[in-house]
Backbone bond lengths (Angstrom), bond angles and torsions (degrees), N, CA, C in turn:
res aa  C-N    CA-C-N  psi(-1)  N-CA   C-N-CA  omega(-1)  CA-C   N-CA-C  phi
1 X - - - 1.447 - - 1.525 111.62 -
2 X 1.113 112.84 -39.09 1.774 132.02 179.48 1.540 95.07 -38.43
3 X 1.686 96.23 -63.37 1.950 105.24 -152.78 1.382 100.25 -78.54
4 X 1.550 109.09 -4.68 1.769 79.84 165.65 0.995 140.84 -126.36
5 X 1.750 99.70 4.51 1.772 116.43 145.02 1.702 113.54 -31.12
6 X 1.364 106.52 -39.26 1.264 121.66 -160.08 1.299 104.58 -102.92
7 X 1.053 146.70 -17.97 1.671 148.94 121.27 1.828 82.15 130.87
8 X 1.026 132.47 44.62 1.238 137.59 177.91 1.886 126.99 -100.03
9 X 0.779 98.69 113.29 1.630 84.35 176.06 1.549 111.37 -121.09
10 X 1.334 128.75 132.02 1.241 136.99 -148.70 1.665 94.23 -141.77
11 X 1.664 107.28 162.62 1.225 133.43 -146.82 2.076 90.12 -104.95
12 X 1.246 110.01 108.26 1.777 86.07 176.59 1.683 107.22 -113.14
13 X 1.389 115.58 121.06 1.297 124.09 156.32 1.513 130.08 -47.84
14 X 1.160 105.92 88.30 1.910 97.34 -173.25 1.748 95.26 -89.67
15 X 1.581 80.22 158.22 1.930 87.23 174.62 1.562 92.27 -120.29
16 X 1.218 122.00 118.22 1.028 132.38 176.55 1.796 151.88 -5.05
17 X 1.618 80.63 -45.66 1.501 106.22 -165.76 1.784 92.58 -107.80
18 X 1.125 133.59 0.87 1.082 148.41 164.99 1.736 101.87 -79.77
19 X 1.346 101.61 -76.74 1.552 110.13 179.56 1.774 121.08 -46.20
20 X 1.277 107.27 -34.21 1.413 115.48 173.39 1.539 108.68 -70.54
21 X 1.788 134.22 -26.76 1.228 125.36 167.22 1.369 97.03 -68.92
22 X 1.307 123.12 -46.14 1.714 119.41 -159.01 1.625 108.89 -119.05
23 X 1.387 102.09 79.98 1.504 107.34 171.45 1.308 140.14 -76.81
24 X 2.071 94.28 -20.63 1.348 88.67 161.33 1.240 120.63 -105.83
25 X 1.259 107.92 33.20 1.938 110.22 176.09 1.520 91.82 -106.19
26 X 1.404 129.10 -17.91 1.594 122.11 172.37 1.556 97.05 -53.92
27 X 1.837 94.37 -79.38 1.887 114.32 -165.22 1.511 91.14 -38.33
28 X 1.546 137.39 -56.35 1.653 113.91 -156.37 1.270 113.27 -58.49
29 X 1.595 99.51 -34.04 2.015 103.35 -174.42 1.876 85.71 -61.11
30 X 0.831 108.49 -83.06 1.708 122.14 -165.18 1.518 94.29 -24.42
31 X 0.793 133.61 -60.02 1.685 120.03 -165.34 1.978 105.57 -101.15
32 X 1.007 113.86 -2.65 1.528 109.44 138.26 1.462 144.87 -54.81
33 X 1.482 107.56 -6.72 0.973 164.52 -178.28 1.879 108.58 51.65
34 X 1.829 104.74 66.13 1.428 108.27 166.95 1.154 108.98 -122.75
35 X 1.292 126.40 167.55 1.659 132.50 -152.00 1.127 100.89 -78.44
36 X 1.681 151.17 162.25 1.225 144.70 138.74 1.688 101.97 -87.36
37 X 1.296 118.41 -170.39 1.098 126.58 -140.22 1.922 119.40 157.76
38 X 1.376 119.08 131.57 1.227 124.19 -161.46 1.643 102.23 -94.44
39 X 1.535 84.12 137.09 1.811 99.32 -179.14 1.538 104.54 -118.07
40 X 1.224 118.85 10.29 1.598 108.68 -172.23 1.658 111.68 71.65
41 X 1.761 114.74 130.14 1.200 96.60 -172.58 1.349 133.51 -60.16
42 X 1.431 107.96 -29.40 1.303 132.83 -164.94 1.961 119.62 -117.67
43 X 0.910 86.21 7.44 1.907 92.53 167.42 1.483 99.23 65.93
44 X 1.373 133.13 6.98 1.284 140.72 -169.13 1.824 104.93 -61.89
45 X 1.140 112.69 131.32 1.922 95.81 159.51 1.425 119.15 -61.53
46 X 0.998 122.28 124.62 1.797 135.96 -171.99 1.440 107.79 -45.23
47 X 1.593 112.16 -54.27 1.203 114.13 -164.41 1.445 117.80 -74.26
48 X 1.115 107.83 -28.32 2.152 119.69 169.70 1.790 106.64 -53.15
49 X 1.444 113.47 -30.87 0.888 119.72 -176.56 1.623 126.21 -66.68
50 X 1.300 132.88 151.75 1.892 127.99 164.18 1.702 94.22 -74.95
51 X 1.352 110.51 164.71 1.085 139.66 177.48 1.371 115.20 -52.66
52 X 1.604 112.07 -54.32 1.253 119.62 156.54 1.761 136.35 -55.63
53 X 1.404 110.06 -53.44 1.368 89.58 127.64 1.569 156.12 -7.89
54 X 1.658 118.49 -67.79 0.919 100.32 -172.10 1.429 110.25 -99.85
55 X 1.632 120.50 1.56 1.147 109.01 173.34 1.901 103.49 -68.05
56 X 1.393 110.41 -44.87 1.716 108.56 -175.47 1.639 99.50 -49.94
57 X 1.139 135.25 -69.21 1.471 134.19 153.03 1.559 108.94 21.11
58 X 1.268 94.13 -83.94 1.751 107.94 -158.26 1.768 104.25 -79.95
59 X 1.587 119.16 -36.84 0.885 122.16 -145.80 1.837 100.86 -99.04
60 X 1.168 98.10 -10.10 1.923 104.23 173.18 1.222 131.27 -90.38
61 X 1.907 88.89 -19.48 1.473 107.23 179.87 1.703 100.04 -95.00
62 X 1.188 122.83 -6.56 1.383 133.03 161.93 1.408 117.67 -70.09
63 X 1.155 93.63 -45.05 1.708 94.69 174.21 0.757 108.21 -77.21
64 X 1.690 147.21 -70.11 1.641 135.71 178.69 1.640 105.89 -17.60
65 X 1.583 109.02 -50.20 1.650 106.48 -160.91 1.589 93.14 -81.65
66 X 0.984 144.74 -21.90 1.616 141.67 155.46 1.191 100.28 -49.07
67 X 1.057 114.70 -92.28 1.398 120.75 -146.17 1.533 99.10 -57.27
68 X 1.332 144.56 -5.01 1.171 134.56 175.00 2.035 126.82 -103.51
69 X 1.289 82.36 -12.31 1.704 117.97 176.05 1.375 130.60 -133.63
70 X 1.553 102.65 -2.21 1.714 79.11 176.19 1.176 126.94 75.72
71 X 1.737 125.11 -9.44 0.836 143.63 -172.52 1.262 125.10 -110.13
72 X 1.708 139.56 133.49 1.581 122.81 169.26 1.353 102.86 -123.52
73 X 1.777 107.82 100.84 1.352 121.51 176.85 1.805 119.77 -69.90
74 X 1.226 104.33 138.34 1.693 122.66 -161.66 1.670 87.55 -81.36
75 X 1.420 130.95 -56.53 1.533 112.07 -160.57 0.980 104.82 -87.68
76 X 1.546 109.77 153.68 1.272 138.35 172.10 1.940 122.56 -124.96
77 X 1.167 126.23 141.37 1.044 111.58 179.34 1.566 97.85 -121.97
78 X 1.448 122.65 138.14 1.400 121.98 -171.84 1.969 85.38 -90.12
79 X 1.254 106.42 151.40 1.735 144.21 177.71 1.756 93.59 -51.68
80 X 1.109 122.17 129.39 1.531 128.79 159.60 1.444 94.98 59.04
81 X 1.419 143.56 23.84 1.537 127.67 -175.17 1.573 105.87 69.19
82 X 1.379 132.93 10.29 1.353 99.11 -155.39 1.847 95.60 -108.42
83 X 0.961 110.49 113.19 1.130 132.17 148.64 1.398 142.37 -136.28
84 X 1.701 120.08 -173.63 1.904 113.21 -160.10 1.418 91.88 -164.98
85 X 1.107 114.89 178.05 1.347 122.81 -174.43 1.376 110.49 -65.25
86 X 1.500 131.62 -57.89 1.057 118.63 170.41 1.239 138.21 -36.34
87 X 1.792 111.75 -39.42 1.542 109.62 169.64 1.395 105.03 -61.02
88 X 1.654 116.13 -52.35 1.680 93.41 -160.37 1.907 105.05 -73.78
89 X 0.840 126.20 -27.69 1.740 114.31 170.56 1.800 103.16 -52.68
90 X 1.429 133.77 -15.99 1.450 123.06 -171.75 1.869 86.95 -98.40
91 X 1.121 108.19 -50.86 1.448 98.21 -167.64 1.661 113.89 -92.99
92 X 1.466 128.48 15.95 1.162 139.08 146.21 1.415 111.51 -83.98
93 X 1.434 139.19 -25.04 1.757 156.03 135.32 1.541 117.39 -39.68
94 X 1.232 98.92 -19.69 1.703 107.09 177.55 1.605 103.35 -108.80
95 X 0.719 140.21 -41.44 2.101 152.74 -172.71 1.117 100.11 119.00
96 X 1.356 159.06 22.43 1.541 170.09 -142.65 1.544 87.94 -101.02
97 X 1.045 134.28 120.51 1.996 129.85 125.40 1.705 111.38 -88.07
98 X 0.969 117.38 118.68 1.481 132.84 160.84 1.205 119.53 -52.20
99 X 1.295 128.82 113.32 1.720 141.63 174.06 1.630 107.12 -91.77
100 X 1.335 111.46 120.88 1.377 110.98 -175.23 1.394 90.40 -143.00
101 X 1.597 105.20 136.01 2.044 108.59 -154.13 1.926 84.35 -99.86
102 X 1.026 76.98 161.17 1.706 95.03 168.87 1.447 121.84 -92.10
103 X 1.165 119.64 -11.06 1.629 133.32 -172.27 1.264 117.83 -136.77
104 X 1.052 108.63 136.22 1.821 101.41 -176.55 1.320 97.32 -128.34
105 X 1.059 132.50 133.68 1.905 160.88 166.43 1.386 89.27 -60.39
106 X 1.419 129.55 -53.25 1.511 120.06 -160.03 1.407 122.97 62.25
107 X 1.914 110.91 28.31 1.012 129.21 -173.87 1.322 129.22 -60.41
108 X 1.522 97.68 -45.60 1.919 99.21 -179.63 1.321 107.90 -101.10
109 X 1.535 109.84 24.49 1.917 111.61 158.11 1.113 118.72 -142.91
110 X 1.301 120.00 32.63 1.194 119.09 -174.44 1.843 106.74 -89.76
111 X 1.244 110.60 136.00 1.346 100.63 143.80 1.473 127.29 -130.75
112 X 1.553 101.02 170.02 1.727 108.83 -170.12 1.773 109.60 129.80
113 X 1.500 106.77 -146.76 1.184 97.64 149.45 1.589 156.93 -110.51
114 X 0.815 120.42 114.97 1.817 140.96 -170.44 1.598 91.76 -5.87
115 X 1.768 141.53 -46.00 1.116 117.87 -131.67 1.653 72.20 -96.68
116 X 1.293 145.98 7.16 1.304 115.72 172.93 1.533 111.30 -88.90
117 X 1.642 114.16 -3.89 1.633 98.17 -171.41 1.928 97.11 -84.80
118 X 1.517 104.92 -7.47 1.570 91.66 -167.61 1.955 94.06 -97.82
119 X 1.586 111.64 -16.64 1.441 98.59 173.40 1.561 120.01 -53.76
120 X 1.941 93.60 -45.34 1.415 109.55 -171.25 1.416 114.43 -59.96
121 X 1.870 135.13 -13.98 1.058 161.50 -129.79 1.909 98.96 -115.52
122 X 1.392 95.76 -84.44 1.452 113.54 150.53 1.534 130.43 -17.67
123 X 1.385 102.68 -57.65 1.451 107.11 -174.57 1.611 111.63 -99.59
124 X 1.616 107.89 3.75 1.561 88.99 148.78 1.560 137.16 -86.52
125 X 1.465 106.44 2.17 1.458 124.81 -161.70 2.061 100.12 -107.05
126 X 1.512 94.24 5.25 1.700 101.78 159.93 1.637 138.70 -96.06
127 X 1.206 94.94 -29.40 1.343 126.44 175.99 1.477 126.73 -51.09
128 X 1.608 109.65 -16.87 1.396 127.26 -175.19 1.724 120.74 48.99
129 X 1.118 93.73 16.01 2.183 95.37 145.22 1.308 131.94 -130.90
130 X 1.103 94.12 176.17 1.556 104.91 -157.43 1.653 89.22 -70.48
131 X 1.395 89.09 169.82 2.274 106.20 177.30 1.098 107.92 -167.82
132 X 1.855 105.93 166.51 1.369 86.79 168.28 1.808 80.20 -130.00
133 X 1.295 133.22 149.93 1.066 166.15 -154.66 1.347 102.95 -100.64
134 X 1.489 119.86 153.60 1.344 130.40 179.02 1.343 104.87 -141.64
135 X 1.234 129.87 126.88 1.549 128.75 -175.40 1.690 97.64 -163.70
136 X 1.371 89.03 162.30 2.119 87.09 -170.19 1.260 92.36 -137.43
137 X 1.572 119.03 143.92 1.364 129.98 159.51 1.130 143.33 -109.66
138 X 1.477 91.98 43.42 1.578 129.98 -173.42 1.588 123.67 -69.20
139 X 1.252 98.04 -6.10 1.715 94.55 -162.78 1.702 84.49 -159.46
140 X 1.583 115.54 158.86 1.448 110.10 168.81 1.767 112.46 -75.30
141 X 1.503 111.75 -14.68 1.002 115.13 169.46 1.366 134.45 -55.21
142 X 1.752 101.30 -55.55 1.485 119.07 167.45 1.672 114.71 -63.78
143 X 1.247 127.38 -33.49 1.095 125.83 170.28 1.719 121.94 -83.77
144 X 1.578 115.65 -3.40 1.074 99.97 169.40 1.554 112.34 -86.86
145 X 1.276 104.26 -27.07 1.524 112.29 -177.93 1.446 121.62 -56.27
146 X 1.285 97.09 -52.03 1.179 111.04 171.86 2.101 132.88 -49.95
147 X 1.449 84.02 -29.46 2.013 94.07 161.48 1.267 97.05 -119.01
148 X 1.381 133.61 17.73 1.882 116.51 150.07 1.414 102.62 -94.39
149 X 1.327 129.11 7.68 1.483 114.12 -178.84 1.443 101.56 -121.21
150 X 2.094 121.76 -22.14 1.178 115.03 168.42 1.675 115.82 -74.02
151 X 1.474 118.77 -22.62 1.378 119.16 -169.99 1.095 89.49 -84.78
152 X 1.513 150.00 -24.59 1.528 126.21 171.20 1.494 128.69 -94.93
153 X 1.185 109.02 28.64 1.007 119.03 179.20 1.749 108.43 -70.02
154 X 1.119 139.27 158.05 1.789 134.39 -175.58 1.155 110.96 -126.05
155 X 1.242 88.96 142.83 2.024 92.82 -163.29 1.708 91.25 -89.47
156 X 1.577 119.40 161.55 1.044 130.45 -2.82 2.110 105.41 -75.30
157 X 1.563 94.76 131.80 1.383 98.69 178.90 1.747 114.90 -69.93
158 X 0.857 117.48 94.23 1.896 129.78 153.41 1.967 96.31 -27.00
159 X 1.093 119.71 -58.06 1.676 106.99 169.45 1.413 111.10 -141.28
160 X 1.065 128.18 163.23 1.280 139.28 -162.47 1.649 114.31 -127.38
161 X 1.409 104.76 111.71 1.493 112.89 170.72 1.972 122.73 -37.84
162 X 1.334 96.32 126.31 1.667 84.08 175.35 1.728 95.02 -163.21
163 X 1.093 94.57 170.63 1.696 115.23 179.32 1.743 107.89 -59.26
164 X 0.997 103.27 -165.30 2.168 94.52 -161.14 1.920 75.82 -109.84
165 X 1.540 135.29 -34.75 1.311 115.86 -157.45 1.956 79.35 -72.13
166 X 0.843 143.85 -62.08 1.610 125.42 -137.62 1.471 102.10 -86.44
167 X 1.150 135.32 -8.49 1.374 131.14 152.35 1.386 134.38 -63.77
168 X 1.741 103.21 -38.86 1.489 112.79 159.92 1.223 124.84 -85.86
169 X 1.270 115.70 -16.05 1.499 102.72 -169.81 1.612 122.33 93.28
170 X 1.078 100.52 1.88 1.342 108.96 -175.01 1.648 115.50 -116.72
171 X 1.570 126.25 150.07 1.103 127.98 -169.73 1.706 105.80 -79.14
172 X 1.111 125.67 141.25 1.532 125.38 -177.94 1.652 118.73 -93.84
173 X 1.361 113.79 0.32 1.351 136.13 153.94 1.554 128.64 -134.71
């Protein structure tokens, strides 16, 4: 409801086994109309993982987002950044493109005070290039921050918030 006071539609990484407790917090994002998107079921680093492994990984948390939409979403974001060639040859074998943000909020580890993760937030949207953003909606904390630093953003916007398909160019199913 937040992101679309704010006319925003954003890219959300589910991790699987999360989404399977909360199925209808997937469908509301999904027909709120923001992208879903693969988080790995288990938040595991990809590469620690066997092969087999990480196909169940990507491909269970695919199904949760199927079976709840109708949908079989193309991005994926591997857990902590950590990936290697081998993951992307398994999840380029699946139709997977990997989303890896350029900026990190440092939201769900930050400590101190909160109004610097939304300064740090803010002042990447001055700079006049493109990004892709990292923010978690893990906590009401992390998610409040995250639309107290997009609602203050000042128009005229230098870049403009959007989902990962209309930034790349690419279809998100």
């Amino acid at each position: 409801e937040a992101l679309a006071r704010l006319d925003i539609s954003a890219t959300f990484f589910s991790a699987g086994a999360n989404a399977f407790q909360n199925p209808e917090e997937l469908r509301t994002t999904y027909l709120e109309g923001h992208e879903l998107a693969i988080h790995t079921w288990t938040h595991h680093p990809l590469t620690a993982l066997t092969n087999e492994q990480i196909i169940a990984e990507l491909l269970y948390t695919q199904a949760i987002i199927y079976g709840n939409t109708g949908l079989f979403t193309r991005f994926y974001r591997p857990p902590y950044g950590d990936i290697d060639n081998r993951v992307r040859a398994i999840a380029d074998a699946l139709g997977l493109v990997s989303v890896m943000w350029t900026h990190d909020s440092q939201d769900a580890s930050f400590s101190g005070p909160e109004s610097k993760v939304v300064e740090t937030i803010q002042a990447w949207a001055t700079d006049g290039t493109g990004f892709i953003s990292l923010q978690h909606d893990i906590t009401q904390v992390t998610s409040r921050l995250a639309i107290e630093a997009l609602a203050g953003l000042k128009e005229p916007l230098v870049v403009k918030p959007m989902a990962v398909s209309e930034c790349s160019g690419q279809p998100a199913y």
